[in-house]
ROFITI-121496 format. One record per residue: chain; x, y, z of N, C-alpha, C in turn. Coordinates in steps of 0.1 Angstrom, whole numbers, plus 5000, padded with zeros to 4 digits. Layout:
// ROFITI-121496
<pt c="A" n_px="X" n_py="Y" n_pz="Z" ca_px="X" ca_py="Y" ca_pz="Z" c_px="X" c_py="Y" c_pz="Z"/>
...
END
This chain:
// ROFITI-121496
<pt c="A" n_px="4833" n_py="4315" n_pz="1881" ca_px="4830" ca_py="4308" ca_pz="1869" c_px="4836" c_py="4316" c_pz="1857"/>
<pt c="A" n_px="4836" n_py="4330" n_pz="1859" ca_px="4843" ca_py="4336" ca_pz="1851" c_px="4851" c_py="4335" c_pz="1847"/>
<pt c="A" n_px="4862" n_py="4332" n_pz="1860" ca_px="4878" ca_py="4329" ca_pz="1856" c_px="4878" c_py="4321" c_pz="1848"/>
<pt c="A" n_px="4871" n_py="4310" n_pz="1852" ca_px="4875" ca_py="4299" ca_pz="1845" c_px="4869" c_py="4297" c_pz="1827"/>
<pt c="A" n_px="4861" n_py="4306" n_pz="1823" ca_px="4858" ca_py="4305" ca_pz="1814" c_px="4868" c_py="4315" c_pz="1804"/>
<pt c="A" n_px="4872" n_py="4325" n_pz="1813" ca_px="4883" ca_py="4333" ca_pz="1805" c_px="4895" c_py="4331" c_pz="1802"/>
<pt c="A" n_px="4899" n_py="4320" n_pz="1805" ca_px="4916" ca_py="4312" ca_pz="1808" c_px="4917" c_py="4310" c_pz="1796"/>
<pt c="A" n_px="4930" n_py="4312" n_pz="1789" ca_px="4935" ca_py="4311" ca_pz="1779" c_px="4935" c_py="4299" c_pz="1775"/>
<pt c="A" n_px="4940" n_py="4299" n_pz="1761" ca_px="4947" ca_py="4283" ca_pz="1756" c_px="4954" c_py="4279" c_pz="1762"/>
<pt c="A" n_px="4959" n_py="4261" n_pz="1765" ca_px="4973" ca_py="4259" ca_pz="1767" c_px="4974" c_py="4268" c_pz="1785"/>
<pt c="A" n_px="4966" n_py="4263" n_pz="1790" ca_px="4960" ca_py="4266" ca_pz="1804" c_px="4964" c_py="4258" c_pz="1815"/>
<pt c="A" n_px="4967" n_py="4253" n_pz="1826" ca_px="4971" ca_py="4244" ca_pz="1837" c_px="4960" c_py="4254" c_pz="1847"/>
<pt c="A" n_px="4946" n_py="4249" n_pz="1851" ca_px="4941" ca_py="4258" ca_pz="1861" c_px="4938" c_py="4241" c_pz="1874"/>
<pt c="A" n_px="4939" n_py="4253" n_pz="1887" ca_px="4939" ca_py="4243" ca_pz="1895" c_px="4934" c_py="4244" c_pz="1904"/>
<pt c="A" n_px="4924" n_py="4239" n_pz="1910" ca_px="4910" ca_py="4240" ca_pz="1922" c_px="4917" c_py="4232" c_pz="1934"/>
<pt c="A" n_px="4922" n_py="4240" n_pz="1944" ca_px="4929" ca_py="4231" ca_pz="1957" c_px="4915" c_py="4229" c_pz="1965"/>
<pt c="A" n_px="4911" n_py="4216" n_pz="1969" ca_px="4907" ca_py="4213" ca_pz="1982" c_px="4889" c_py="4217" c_pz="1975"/>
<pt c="A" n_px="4888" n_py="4208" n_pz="1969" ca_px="4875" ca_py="4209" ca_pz="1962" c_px="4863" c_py="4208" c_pz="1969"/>
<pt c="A" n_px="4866" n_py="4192" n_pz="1975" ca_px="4858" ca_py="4189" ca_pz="1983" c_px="4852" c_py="4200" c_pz="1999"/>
<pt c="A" n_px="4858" n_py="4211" n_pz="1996" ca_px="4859" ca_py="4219" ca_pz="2012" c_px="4848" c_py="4228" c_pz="2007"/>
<pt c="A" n_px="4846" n_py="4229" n_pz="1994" ca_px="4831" ca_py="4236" ca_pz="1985" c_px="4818" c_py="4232" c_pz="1990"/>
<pt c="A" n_px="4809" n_py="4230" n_pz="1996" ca_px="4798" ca_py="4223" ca_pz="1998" c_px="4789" c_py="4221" c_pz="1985"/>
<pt c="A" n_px="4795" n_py="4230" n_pz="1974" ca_px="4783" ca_py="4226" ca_pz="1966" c_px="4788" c_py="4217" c_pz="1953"/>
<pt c="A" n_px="4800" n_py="4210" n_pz="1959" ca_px="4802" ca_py="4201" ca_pz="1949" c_px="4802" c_py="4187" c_pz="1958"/>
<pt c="A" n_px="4796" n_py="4189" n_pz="1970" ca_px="4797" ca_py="4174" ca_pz="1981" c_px="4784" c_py="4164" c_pz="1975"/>
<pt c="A" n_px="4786" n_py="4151" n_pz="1978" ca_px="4772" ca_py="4144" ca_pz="1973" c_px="4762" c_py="4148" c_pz="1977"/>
<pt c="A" n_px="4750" n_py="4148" n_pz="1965" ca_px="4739" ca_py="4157" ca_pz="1970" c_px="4735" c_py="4145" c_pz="1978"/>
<pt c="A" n_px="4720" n_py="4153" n_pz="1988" ca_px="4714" ca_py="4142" ca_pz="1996" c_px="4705" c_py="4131" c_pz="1985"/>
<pt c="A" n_px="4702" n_py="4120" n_pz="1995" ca_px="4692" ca_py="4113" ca_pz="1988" c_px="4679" c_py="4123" c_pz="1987"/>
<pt c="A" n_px="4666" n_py="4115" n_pz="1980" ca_px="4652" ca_py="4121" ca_pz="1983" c_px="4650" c_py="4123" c_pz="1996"/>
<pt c="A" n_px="4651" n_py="4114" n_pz="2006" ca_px="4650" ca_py="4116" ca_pz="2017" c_px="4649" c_py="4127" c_pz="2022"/>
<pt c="A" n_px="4665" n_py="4131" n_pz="2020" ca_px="4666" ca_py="4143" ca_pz="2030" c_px="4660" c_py="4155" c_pz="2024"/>
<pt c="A" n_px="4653" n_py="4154" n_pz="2015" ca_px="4645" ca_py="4167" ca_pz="2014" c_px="4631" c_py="4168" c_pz="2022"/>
<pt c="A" n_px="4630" n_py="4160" n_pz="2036" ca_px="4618" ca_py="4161" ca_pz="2044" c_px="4617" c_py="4173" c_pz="2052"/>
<pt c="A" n_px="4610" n_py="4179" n_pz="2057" ca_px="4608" ca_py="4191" ca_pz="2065" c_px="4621" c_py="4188" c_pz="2077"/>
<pt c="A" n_px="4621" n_py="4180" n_pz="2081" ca_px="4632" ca_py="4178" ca_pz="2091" c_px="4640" c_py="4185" c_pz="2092"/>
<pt c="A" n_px="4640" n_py="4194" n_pz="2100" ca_px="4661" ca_py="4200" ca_pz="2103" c_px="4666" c_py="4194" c_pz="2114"/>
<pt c="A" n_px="4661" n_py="4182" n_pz="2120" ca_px="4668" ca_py="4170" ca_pz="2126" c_px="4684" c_py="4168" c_pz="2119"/>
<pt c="A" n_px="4684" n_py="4165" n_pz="2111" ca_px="4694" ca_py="4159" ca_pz="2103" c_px="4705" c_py="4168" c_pz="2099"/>
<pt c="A" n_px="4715" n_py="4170" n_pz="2109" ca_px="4725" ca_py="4179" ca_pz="2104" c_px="4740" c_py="4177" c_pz="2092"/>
<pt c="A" n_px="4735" n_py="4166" n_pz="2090" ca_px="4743" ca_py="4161" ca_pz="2075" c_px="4736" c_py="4166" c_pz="2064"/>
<pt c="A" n_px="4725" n_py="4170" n_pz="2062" ca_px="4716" ca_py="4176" ca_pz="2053" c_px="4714" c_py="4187" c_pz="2053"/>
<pt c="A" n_px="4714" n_py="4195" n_pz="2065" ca_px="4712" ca_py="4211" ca_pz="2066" c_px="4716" c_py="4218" c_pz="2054"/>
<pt c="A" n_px="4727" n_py="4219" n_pz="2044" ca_px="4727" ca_py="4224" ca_pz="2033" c_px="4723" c_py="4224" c_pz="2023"/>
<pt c="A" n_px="4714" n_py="4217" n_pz="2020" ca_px="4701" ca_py="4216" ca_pz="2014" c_px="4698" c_py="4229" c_pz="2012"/>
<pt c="A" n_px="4690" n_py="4232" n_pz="2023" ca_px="4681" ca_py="4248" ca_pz="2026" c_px="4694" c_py="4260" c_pz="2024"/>
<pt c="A" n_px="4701" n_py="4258" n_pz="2024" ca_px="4712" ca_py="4268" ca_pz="2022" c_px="4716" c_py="4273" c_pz="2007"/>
<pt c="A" n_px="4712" n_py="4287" n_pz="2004" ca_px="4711" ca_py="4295" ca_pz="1992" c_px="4723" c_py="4290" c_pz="1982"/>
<pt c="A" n_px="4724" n_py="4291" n_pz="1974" ca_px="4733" ca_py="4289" ca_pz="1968" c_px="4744" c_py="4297" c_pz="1966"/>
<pt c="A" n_px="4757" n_py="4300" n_pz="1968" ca_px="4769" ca_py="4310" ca_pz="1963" c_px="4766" c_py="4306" c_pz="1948"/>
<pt c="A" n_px="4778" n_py="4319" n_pz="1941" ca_px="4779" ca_py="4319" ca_pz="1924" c_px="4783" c_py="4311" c_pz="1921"/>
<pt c="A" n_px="4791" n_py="4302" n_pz="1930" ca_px="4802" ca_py="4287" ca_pz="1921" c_px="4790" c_py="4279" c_pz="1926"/>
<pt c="A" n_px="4782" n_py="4269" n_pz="1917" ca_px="4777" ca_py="4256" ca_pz="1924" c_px="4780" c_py="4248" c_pz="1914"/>
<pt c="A" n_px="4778" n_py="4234" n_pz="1916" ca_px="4777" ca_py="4221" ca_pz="1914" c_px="4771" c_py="4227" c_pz="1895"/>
<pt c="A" n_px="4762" n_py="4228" n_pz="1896" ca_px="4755" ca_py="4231" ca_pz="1881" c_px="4763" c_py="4238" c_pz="1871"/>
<pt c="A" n_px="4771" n_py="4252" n_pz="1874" ca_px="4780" ca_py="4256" ca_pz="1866" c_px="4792" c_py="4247" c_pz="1866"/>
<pt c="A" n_px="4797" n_py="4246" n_pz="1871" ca_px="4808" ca_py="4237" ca_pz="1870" c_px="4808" c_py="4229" c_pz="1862"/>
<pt c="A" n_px="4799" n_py="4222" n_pz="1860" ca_px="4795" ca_py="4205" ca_pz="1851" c_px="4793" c_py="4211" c_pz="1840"/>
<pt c="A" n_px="4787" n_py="4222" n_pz="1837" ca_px="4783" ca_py="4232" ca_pz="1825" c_px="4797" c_py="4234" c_pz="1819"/>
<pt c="A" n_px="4804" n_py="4236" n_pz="1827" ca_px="4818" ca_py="4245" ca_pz="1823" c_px="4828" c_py="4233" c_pz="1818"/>
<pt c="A" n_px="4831" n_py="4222" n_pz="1827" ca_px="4834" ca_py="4210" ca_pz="1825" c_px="4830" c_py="4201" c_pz="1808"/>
<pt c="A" n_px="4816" n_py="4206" n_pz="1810" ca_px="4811" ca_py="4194" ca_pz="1799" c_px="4816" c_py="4206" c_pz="1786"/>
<pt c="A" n_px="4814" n_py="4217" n_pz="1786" ca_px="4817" ca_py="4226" ca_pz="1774" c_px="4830" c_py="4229" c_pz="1774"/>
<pt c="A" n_px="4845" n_py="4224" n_pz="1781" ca_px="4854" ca_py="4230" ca_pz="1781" c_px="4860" c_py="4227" c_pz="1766"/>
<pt c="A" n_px="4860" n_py="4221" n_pz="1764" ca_px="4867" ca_py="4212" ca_pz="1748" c_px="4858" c_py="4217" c_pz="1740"/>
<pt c="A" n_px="4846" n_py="4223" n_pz="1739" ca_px="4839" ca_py="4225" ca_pz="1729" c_px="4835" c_py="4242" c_pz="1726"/>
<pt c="A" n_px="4840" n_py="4252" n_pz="1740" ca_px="4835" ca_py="4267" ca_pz="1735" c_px="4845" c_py="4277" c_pz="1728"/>
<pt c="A" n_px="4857" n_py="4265" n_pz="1723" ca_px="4866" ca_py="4276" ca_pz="1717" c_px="4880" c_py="4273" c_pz="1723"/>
<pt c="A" n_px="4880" n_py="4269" n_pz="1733" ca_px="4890" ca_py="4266" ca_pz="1743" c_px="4902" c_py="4256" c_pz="1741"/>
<pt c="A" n_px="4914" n_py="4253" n_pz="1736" ca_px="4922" ca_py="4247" ca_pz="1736" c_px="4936" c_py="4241" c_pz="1750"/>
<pt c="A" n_px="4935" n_py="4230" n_pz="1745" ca_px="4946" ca_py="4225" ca_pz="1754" c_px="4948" c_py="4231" c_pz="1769"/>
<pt c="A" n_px="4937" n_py="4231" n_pz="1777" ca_px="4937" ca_py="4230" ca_pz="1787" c_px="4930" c_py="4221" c_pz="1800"/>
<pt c="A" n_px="4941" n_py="4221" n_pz="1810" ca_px="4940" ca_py="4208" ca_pz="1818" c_px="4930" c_py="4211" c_pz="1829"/>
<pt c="A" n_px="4924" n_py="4207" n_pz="1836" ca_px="4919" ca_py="4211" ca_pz="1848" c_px="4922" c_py="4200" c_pz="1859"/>
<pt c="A" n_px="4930" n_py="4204" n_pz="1873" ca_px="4931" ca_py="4198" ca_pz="1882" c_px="4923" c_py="4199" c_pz="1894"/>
<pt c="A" n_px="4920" n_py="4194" n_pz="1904" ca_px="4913" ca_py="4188" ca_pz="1916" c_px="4924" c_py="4182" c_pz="1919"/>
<pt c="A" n_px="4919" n_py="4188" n_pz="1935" ca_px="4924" ca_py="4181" ca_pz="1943" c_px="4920" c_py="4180" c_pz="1958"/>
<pt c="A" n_px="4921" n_py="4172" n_pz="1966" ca_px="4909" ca_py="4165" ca_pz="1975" c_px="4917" c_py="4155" c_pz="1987"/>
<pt c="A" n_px="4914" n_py="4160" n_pz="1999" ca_px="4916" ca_py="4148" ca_pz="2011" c_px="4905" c_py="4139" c_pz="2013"/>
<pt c="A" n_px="4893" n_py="4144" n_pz="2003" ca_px="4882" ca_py="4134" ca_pz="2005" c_px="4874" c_py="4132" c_pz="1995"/>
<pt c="A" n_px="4876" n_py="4120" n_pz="1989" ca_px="4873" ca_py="4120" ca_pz="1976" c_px="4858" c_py="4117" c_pz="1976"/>
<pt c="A" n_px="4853" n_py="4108" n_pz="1989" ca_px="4839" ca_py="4105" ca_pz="1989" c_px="4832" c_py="4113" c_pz="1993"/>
<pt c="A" n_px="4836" n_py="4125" n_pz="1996" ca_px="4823" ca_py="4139" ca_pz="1997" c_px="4819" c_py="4144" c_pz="1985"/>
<pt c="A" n_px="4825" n_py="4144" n_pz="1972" ca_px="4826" ca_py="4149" ca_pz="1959" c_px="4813" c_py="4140" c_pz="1952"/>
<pt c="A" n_px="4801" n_py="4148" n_pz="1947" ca_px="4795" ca_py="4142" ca_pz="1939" c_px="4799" c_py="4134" c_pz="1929"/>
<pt c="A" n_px="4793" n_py="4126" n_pz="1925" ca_px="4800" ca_py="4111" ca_pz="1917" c_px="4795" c_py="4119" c_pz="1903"/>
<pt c="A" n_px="4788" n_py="4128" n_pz="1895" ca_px="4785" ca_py="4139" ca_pz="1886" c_px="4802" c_py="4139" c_pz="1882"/>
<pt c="A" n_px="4807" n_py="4150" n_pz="1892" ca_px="4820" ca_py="4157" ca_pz="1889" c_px="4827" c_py="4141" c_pz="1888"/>
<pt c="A" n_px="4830" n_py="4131" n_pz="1891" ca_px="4837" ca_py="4123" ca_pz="1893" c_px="4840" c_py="4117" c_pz="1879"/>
<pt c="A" n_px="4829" n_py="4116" n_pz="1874" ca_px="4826" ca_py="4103" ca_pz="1862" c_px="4838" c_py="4106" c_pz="1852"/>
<pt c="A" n_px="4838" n_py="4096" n_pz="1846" ca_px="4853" ca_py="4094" ca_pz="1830" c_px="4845" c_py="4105" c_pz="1820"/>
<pt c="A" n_px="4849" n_py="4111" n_pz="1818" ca_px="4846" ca_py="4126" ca_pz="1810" c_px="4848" c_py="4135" c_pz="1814"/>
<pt c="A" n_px="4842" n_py="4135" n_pz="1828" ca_px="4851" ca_py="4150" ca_pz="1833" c_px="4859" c_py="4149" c_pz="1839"/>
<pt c="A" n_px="4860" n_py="4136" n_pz="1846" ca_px="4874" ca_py="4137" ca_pz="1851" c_px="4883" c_py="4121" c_pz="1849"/>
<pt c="A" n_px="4890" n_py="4130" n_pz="1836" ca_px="4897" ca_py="4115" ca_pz="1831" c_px="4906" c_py="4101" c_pz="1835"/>
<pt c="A" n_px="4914" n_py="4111" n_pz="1846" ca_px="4928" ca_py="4107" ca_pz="1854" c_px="4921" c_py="4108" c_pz="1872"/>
<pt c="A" n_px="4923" n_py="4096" n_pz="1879" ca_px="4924" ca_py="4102" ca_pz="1895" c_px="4938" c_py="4095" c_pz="1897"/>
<pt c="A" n_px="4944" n_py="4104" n_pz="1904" ca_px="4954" ca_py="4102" ca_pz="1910" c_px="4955" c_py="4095" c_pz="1925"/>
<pt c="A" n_px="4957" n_py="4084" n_pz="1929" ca_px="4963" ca_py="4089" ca_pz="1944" c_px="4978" c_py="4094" c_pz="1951"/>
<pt c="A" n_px="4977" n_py="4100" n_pz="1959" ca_px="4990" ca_py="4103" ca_pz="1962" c_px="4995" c_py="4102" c_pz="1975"/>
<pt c="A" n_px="4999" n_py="4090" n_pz="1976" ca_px="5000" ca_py="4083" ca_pz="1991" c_px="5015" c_py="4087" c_pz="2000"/>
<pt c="A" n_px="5014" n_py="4082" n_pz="2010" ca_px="5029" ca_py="4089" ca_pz="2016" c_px="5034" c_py="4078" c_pz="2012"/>
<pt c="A" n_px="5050" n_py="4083" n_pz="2015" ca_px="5063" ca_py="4079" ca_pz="2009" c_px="5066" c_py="4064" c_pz="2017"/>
<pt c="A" n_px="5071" n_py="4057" n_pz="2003" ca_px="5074" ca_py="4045" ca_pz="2007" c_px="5091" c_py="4042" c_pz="2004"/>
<pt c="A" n_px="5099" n_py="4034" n_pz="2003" ca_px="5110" ca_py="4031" ca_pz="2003" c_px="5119" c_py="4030" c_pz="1986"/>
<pt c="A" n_px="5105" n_py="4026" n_pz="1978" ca_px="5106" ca_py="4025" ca_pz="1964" c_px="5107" c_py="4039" c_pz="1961"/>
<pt c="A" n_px="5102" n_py="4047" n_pz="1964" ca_px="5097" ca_py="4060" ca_pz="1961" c_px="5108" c_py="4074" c_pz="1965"/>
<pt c="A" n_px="5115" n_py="4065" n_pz="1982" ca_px="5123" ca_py="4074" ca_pz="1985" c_px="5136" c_py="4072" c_pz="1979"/>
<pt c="A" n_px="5138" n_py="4058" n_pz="1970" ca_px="5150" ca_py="4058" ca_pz="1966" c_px="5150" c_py="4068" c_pz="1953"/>
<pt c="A" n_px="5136" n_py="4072" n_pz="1943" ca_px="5137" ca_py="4078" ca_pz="1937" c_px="5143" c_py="4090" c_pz="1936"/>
<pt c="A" n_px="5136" n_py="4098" n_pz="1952" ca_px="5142" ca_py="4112" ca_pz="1960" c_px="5150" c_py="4114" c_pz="1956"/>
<pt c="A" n_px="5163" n_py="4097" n_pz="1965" ca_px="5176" ca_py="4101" ca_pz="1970" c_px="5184" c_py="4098" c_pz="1957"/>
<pt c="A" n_px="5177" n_py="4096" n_pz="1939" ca_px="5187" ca_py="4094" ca_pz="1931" c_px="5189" c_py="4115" c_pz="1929"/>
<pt c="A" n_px="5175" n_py="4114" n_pz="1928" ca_px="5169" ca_py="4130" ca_pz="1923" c_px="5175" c_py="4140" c_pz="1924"/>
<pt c="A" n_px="5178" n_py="4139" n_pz="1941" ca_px="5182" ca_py="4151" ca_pz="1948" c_px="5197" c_py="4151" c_pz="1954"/>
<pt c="A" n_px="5198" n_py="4137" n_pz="1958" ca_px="5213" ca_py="4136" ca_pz="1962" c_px="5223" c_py="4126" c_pz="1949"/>
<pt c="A" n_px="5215" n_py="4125" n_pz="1941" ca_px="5230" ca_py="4115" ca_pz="1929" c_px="5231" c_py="4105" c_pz="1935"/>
<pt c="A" n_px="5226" n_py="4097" n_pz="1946" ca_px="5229" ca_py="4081" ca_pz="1952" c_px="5221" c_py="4072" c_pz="1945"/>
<pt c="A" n_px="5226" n_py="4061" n_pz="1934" ca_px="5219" ca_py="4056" ca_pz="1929" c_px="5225" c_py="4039" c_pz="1935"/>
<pt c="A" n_px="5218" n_py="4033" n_pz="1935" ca_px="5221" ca_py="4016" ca_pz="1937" c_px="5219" c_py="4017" c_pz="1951"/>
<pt c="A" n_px="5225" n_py="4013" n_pz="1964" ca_px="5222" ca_py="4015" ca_pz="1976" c_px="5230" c_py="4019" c_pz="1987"/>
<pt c="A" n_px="5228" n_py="4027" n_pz="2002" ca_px="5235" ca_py="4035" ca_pz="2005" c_px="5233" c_py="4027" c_pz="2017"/>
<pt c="A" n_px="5243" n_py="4029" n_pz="2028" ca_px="5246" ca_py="4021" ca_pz="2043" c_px="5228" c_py="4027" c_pz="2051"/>
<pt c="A" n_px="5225" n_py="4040" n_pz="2046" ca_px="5213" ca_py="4044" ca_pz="2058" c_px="5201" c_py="4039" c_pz="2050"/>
<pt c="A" n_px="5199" n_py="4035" n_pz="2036" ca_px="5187" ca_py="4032" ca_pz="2035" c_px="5179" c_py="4022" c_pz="2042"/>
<pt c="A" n_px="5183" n_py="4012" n_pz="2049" ca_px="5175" ca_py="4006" ca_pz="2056" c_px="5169" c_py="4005" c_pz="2067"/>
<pt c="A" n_px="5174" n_py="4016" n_pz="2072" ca_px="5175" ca_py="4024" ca_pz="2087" c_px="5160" c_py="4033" c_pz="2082"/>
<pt c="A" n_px="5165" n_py="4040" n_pz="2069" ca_px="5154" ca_py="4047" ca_pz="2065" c_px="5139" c_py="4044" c_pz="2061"/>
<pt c="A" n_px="5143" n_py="4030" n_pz="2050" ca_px="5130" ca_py="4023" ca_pz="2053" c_px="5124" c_py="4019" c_pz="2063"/>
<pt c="A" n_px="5132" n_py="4015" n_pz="2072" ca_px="5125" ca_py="4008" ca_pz="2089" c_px="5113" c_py="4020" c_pz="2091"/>
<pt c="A" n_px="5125" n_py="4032" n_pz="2094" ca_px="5113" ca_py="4046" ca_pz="2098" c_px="5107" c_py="4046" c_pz="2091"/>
<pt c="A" n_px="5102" n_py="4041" n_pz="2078" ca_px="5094" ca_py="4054" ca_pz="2068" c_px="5078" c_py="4041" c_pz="2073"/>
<pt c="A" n_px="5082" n_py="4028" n_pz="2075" ca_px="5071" ca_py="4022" ca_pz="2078" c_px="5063" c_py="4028" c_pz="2088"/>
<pt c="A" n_px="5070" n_py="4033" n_pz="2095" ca_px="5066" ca_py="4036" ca_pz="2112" c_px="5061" c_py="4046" c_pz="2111"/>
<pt c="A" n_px="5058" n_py="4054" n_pz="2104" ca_px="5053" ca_py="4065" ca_pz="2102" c_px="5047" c_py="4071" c_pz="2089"/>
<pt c="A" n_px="5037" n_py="4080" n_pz="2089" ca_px="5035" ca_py="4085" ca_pz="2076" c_px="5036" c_py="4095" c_pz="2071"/>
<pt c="A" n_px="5049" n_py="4095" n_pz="2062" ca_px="5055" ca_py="4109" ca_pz="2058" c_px="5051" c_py="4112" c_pz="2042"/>
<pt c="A" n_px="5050" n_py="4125" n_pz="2036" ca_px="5048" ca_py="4128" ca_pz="2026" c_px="5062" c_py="4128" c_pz="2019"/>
<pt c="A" n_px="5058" n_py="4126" n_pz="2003" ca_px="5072" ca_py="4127" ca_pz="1993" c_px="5078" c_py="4142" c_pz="1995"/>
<pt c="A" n_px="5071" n_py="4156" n_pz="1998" ca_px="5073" ca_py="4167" ca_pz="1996" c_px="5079" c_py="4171" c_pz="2010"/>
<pt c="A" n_px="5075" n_py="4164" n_pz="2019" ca_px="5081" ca_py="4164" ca_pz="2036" c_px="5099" c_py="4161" c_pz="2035"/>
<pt c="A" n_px="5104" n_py="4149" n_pz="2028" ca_px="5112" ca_py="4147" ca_pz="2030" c_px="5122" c_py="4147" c_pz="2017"/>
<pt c="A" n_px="5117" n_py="4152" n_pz="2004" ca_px="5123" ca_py="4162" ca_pz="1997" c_px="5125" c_py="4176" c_pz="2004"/>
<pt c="A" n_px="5123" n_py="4178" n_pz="2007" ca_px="5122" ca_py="4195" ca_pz="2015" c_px="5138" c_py="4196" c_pz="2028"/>
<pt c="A" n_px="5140" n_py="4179" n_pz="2031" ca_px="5150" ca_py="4176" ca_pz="2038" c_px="5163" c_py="4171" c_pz="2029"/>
<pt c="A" n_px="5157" n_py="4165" n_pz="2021" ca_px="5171" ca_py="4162" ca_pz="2012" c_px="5177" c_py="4173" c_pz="2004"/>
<pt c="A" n_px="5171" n_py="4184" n_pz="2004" ca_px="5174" ca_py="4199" ca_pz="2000" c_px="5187" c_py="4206" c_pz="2007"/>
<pt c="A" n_px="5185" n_py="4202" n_pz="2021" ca_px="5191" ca_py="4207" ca_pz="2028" c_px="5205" c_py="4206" c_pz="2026"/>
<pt c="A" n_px="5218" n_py="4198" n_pz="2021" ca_px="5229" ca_py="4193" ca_pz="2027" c_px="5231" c_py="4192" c_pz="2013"/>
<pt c="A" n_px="5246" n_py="4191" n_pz="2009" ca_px="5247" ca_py="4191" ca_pz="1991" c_px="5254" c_py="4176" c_pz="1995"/>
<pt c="A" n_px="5259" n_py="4174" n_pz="2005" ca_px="5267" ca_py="4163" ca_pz="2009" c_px="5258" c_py="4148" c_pz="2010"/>
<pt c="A" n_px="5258" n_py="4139" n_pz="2006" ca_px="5246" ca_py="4128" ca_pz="2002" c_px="5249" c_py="4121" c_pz="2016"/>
<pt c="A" n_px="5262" n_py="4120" n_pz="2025" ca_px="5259" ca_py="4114" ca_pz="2039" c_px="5257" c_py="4122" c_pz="2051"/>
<pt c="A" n_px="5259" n_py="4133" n_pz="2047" ca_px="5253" ca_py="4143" ca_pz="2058" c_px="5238" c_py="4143" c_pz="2058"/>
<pt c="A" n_px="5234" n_py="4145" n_pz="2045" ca_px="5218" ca_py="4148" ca_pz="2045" c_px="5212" c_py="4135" c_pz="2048"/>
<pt c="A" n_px="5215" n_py="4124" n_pz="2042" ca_px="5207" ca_py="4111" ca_pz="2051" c_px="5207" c_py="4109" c_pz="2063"/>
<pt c="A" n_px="5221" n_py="4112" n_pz="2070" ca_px="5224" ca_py="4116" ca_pz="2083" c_px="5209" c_py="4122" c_pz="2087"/>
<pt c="A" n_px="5212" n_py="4137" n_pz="2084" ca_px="5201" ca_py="4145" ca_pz="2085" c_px="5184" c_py="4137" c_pz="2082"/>
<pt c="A" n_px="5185" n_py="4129" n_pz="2075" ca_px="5172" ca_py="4128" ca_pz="2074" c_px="5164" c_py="4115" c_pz="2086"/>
<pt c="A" n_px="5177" n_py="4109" n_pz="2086" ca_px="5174" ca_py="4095" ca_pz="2096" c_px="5171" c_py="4105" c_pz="2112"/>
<pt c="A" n_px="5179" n_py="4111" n_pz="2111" ca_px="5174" ca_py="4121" ca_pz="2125" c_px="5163" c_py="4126" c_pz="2123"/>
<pt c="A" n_px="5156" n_py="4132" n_pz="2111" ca_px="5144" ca_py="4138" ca_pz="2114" c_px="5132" c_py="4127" c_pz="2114"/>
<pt c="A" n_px="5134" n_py="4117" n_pz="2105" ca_px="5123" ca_py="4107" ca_pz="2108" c_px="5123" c_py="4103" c_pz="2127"/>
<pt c="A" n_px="5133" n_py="4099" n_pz="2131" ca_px="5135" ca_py="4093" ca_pz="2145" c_px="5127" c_py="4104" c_pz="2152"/>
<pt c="A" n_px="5130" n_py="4115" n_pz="2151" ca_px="5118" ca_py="4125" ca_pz="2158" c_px="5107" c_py="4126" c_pz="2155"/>
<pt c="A" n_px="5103" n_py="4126" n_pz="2139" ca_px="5090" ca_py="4124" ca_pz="2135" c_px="5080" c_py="4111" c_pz="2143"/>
<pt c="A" n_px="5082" n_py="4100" n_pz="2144" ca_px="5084" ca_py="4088" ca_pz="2147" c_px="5081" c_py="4087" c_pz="2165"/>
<pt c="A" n_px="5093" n_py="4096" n_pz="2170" ca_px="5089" ca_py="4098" ca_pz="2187" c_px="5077" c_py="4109" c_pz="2185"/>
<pt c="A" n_px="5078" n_py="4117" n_pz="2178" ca_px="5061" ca_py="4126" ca_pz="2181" c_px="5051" c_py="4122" c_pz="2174"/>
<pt c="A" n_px="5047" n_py="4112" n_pz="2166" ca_px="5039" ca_py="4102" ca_pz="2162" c_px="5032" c_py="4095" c_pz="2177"/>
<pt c="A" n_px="5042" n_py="4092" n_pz="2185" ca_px="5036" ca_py="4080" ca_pz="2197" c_px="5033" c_py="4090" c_pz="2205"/>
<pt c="A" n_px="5030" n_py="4103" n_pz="2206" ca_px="5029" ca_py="4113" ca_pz="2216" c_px="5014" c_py="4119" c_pz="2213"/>
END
């Protein structure tokens, strides 16, 4: 909590994999505060608290704009958005959610203006779409391929091949 209270102005700070914190996961209902240690979805209940919890954070959050602190952003980020207390969730502290789905055909034509200069449409993009249904690839997966090749039909080349493998070890 320190860090984060010492960050400069004009800040970009960024919390990977939030939800992997347990003390920002939804608290339990009343329920689960019964004597029961039956219930192993609750067990952290009884579990001390580390220095980062749920309480500072929201403290930190709700006073960022207000302890002196300028123009800084705070990012989250999360494979599970519904473990995260709905507290940290709400419009105030967290203004923007993003999702960030895998790559679709609209998306990859963006890539291939980006990275390879092919703009309007190319003989493999349809080949390419076919694969990208069949499978689920990330935008950063297959930028990382269009990197490769300076040549715009070698690297599609290249890339139709690595989906077709992606695709055969998908069904495996």
């Amino acid at each position: 909590m320190r860090t984060l209270k010492e960050t400069a102005n004009r800040s970009i700070i960024v919390i990977e994999d939030i939800d992997c914190n347990r003390e920002v996961h939804v608290r339990p209902t009343p329920k689960a505060f019964s004597d029961s240690d039956s219930d192993d979805d609750h067990k952290h209940v009884n579990i001390k608290t580390s220095r980062f919890t749920l309480s500072g954070l929201l403290n930190y959050m709700d006073g960022l704009w207000s302890s002196g602190g300028e123009e800084r952003i705070l990012i989250f980020t999360t494979n599970h958005r519904e473990r995260i207390d709905p507290a940290l969730l709400r419009p105030g502290r967290m203004d923007m959610h993003i999702h960030l789905s895998f790559l679709g055909s609209k998306a990859f034509r963006i890539l291939a203006s980006n990275y390879l200069g092919v703009e309007g449409d190319h003989p493999l993009f349809e080949q390419i779409d076919d694969l990208l249904e069949k499978i689920d690839v990330t935008p950063a997966v297959v930028a990382e391929q269009l990197m490769r090749h300076e040549d715009p039909d070698v690297c599609l080349e290249a890339l139709v091949q690595f989906l077709k493998q992606k695709t055969k070890e998908a069904k495996f």
